[in-house]
C-alpha positions in Angstrom: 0.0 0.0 0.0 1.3 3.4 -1.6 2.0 6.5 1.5 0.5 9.2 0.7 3.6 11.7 2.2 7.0 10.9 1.3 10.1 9.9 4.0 11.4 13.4 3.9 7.8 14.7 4.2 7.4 12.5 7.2 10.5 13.5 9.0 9.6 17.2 8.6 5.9 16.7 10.2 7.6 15.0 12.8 10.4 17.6 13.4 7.6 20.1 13.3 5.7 18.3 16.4 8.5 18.1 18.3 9.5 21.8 17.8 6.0 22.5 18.7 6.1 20.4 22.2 9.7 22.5 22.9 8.4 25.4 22.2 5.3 25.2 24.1 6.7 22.5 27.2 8.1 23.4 30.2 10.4 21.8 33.0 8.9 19.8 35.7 10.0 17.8 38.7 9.0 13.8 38.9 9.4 12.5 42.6 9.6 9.1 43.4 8.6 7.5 46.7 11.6 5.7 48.7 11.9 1.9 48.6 11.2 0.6 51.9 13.2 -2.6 52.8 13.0 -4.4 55.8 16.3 -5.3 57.3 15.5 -7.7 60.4 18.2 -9.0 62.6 19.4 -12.3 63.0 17.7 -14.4 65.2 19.1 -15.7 68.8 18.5 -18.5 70.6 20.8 -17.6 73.5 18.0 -15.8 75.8 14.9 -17.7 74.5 12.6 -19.9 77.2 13.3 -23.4 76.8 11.0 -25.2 73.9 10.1 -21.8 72.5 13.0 -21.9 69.6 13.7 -18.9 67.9 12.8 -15.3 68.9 10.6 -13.3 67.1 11.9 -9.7 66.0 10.0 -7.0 64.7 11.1 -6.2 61.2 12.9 -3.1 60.8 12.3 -0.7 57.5 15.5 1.0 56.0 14.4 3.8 53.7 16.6 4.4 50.4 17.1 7.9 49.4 14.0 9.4 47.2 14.5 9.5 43.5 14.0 12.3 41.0 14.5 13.9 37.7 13.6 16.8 35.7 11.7 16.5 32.2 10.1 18.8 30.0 6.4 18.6 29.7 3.2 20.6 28.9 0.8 21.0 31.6 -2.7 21.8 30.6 -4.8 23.3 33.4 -8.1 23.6 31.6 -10.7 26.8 33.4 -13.6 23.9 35.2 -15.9 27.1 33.6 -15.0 26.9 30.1 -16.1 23.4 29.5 -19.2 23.1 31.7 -20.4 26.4 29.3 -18.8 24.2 26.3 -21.1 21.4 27.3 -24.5 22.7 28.0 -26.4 22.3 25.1 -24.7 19.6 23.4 -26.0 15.9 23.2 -23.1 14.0 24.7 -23.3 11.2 26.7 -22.8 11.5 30.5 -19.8 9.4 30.2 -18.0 11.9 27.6 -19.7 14.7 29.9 -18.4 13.8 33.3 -14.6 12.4 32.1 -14.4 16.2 31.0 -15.6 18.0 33.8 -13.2 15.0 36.0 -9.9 15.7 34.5 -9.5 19.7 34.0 -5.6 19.3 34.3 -3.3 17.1 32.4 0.2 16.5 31.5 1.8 15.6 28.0 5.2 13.8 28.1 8.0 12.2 25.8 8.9 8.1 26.8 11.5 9.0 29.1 9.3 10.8 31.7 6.8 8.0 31.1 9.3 5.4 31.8 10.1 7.0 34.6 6.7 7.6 36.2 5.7 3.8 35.8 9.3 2.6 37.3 7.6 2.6 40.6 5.0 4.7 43.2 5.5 8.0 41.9 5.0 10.6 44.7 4.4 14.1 43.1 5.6 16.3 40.6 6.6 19.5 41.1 5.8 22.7 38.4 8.3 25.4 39.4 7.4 27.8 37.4 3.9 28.2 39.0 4.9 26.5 42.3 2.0 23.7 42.1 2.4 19.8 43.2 0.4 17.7 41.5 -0.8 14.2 42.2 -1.3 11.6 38.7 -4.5 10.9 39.0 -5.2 7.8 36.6 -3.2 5.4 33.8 -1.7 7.6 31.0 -3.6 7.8 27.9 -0.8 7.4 24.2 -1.1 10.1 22.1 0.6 9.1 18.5 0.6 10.4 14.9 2.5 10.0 11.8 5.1 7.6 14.5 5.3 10.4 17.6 4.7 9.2 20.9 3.6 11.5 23.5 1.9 10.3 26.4 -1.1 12.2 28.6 -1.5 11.7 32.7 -4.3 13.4 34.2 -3.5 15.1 36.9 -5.1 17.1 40.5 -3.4 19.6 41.8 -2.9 19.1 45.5 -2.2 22.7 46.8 
């Protein structure tokens, strides 16, 4: 089956989307939640009551030092106004209606980010140019034309 746009003409769309998402993406901070790992001590028999064998020990949780990184990503923090006023009037079903009006903010990212965020609990990330932590708030949703990946999280904002 015959493309309709050429190699070259292919590369240069691309090139244009990704010069679009720099332009318009900014940096944000991904933070990870530590690994917990339970370190328990060895067991000794030396002060145990006779016929009891081995003591029991509590485990005790080591804590490795949190992970993060900086990407670049486009936030969208959609006005809750502007679509409820989009909405009224129109014949959509509930379902289209209330995933809307549910996820006002989202987040587009390249495969590195998105690697990142699914390697693990992911505690937060940080906008620091508007000072806002937000929480992902659902599976991310892949976004792909003419072979770009970009990948959508919807977000809340927890401050």
């Amino acid at each position: 089956m015959a493309n309709l746009m050429s190699t070259t003409e292919q590369a240069n769309v691309l090139s244009t989307i990704d010069d679009s998402f720099d332009t318009w993406s900014r940096e944000i901070i991904v933070y990870k939640e530590a690994v917990k790992v339970a370190v328990t001590p060895a067991p000794t028999t030396a002060d145990n009551p006779f016929g009891f064998g081995e003591s029991q020990h509590d485990p005790i949780y080591t804590y490795s030092t949190p992970r993060s990184a900086s990407f670049f990503a486009i936030i969208k923090n959609m006005d809750i106004e502007s679509p409820i006023s989009q909405v009224r009037g129109m014949a959509l079903s509930p379902e289209i209606i209330s995933r809307i009006l549910a996820n006002p903010i989202s987040m587009k990212v390249r495969k590195s980010c998105k690697d990142f965020i699914e390697d693990g609990p992911t505690e937060r990330v940080f906008d620091p140019k508007t000072s806002e932590t937000y929480l992902i708030n659902g599976h991310f949703c892949l976004q792909t034309y003419q072979g770009s990946e970009y990948y959508v999280y919807p977000l809340r904002k927890t401050n």
